[in-house]
N, C-alpha and C positions, 0 to 999 in steps of 0.2 A: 504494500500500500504506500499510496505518495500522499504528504500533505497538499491541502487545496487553500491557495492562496485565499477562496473565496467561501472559507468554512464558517459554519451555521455561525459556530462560535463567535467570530468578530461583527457580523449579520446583526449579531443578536445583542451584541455588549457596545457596541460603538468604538471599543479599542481595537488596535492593533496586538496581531499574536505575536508569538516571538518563540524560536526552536532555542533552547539551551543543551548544553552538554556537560554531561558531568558523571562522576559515578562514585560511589560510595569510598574509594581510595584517596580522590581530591577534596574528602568534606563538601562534596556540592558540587559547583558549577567552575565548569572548567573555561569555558565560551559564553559567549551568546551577545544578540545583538542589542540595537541604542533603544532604550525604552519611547524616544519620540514619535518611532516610523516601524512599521512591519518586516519582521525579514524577508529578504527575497528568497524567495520559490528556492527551499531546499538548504538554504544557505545559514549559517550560524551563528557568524559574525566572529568579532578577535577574543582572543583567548583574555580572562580578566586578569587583571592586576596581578606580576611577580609568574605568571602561569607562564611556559613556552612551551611552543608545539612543534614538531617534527615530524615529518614523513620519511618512511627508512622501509628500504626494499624486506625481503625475507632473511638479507644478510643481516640488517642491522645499517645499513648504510644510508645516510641521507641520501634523498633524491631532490631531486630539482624545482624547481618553486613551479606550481601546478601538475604533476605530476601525481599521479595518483599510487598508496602501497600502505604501511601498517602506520597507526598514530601513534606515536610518541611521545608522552606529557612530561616535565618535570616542573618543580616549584617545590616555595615553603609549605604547602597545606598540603604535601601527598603523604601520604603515609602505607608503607606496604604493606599487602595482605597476605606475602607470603616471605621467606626469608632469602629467596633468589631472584625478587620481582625488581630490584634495582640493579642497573647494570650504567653504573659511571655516573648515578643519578638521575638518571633516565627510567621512563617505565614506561613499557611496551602496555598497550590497551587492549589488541586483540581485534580492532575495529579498524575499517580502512575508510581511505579518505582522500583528501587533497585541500594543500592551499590557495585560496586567491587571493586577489586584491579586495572584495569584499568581507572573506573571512574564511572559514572553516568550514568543509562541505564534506559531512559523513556519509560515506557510499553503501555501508551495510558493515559485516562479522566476517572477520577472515574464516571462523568454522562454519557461514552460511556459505561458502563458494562451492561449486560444485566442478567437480575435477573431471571431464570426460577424456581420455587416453591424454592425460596430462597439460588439455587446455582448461586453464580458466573460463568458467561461464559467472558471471552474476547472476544472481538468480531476479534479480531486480527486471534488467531485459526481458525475460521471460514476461513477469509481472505486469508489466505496463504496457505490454502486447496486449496482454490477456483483457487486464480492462479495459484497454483501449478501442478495443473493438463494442465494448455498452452493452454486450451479451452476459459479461463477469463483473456480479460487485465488490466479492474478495477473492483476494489469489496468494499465493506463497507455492514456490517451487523449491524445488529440494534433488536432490540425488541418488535416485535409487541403483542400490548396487549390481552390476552388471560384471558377468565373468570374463568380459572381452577388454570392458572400456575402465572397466571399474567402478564409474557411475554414467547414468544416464538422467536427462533431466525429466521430472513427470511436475504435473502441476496439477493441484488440490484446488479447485477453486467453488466458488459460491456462486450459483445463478443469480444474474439481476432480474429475474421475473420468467412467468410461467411458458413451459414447452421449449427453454433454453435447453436441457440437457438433451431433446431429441434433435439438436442441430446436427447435422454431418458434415458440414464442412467449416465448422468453430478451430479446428485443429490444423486446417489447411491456412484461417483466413490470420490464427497466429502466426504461425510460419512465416509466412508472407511480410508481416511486421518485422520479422527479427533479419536481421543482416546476417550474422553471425550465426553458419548453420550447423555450427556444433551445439549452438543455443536451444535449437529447434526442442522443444518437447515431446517425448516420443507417447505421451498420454495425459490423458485429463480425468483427475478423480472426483466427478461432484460429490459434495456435501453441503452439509445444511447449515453448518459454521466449522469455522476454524479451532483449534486448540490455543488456547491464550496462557502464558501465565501469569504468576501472583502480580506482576506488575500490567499485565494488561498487553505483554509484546506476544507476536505470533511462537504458539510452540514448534519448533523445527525438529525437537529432537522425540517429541511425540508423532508431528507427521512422516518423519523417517521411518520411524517403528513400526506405525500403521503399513507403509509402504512394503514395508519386510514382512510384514504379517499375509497384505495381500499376494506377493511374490510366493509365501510357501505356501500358502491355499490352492494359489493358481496350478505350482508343481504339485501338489500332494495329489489336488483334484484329478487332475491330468495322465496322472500314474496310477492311482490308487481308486479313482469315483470318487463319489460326495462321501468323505471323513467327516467323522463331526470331532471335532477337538479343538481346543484353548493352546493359543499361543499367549509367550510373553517373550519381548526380544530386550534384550541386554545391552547397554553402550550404545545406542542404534547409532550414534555417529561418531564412535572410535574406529579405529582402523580394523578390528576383525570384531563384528557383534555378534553376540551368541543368544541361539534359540531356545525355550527351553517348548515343550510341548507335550501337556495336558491330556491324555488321553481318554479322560474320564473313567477313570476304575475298570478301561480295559487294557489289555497288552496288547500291543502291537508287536505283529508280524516279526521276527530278526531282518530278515529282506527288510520291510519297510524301513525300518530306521537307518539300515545300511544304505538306502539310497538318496533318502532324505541327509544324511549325515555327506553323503559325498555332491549333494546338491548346493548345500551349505558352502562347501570347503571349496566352490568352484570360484562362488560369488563372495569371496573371503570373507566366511562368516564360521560359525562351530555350532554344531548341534550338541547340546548338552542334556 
């Protein structure tokens, strides 16, 4: 989801909104713009008082003024949350980004990227295909694991209104949006809402899970006919997640789980 310059909220209050940034290691607010005037479209404004910001590739290296890679904060109000989280006084965020002359422009979560045979995808591209086309009111993509590419991108999205999901060519008219056709979405999962958590952001690491759940449904189905059994998937966005699988007070098959387990281990995952 993008903010909208032209949200209820300012409609509604007569003031100007304003994107801050911050997070519970700087005591608060790291950025954010002039209380006078609205920020622009996405934008954050300069980092406050004694705060500095940095953009540093996956090395740890600065990069170049507007270029985009991991944020970098230092200042007197950081305080780390762990005992390796400083490095020269520096602290890695986890979040990417880029600076301009207006200010600070947060792109998304370096563990939201989705890595197909080693290309970077944003999964934001995806997004803003998705609603952009007035068929999708919420979207979040993600990367389901694949035993060729390692991920592939799928997209969870929410219909904007009725007989959206029986479209058959919503998934051509993304495509079509996206430049970048390693971007492309190789499926669309409706649902009714998204997974949020306690603070209200999209859960990614529940829709991952979900993703792996449908993946060994689809195999079990496929090999075995309609199983009925409870999944629960483990790390769903660590490098190998693990399945754990429910059989409800029956035993399954030695075969079964032998091929379910070598199913797992294709699409670097562990059946446990």
């Amino acid at each position: 989801m993008r903010p909208s310059p032209d949200g209820y909220v300012a409609d509604l209050t007569g003031r100007p909104l304003h994107i801050i940034y911050g997070m519970t290691e700087c005591c608060g607010v790291l950025a954010v713009g002039r209380s006078d005037m609205p920020s622009p479209i996405g934008i954050i404004g300069p980092p406050g008082d004694g705060i500095a910001i940095e953009i540093r590739d996956s090395t740890g290296v600065k990069q170049p003024f507007g270029q985009e890679g991991e944020i970098w904060i230092s200042g007197p109000t950081l305080s780390p949350s762990r005992a390796d989280a400083f490095i020269g006084g520096w602290m890695a965020t986890g979040d990417r980004g880029r600076v301009t002359t207006e200010g600070l422009i947060v792109t998304g979560r370096l563990s939201d990227m989705i890595i197909r045979s080693g290309h970077n995808i944003d999964p934001a591209i995806i997004e803003d295909a998705a609603i952009g086309t007035g068929k999708v009111a919420v979207a979040a993509a993600i990367g389901q694991p694949d035993s060729y590419a390692g991920e592939l991108p799928i997209l969870f999205a929410v219909p904007s209104g009725e007989g959206v999901r029986e479209s058959t060519d919503l998934l051509s008219e993304i495509c079509e949006a996206i430049a970048d056709r390693a971007a492309w979405p190789r499926d669309i999962y409706w649902v009714s809402s998204l997974p949020v958590t306690a603070v209200g952001k999209i859960d990614r690491k529940q829709l991952r899970a979900d993703a792996i759940e449908r993946q060994l449904r689809l195999e079990a189905n496929a090999i075995f006919g309609d199983e009925d059994f409870d999944v629960t998937v483990g790390d769903p966005q660590g490098l190998c997640p693990t399945i754990s699988i429910d059989w409800r007070n029956r035993k399954p098959k030695a075969e079964v789980t032998a091929r379910l387990r070598a199913w797992a281990a294709r699409h670097n995952m562990e059946l446990i």
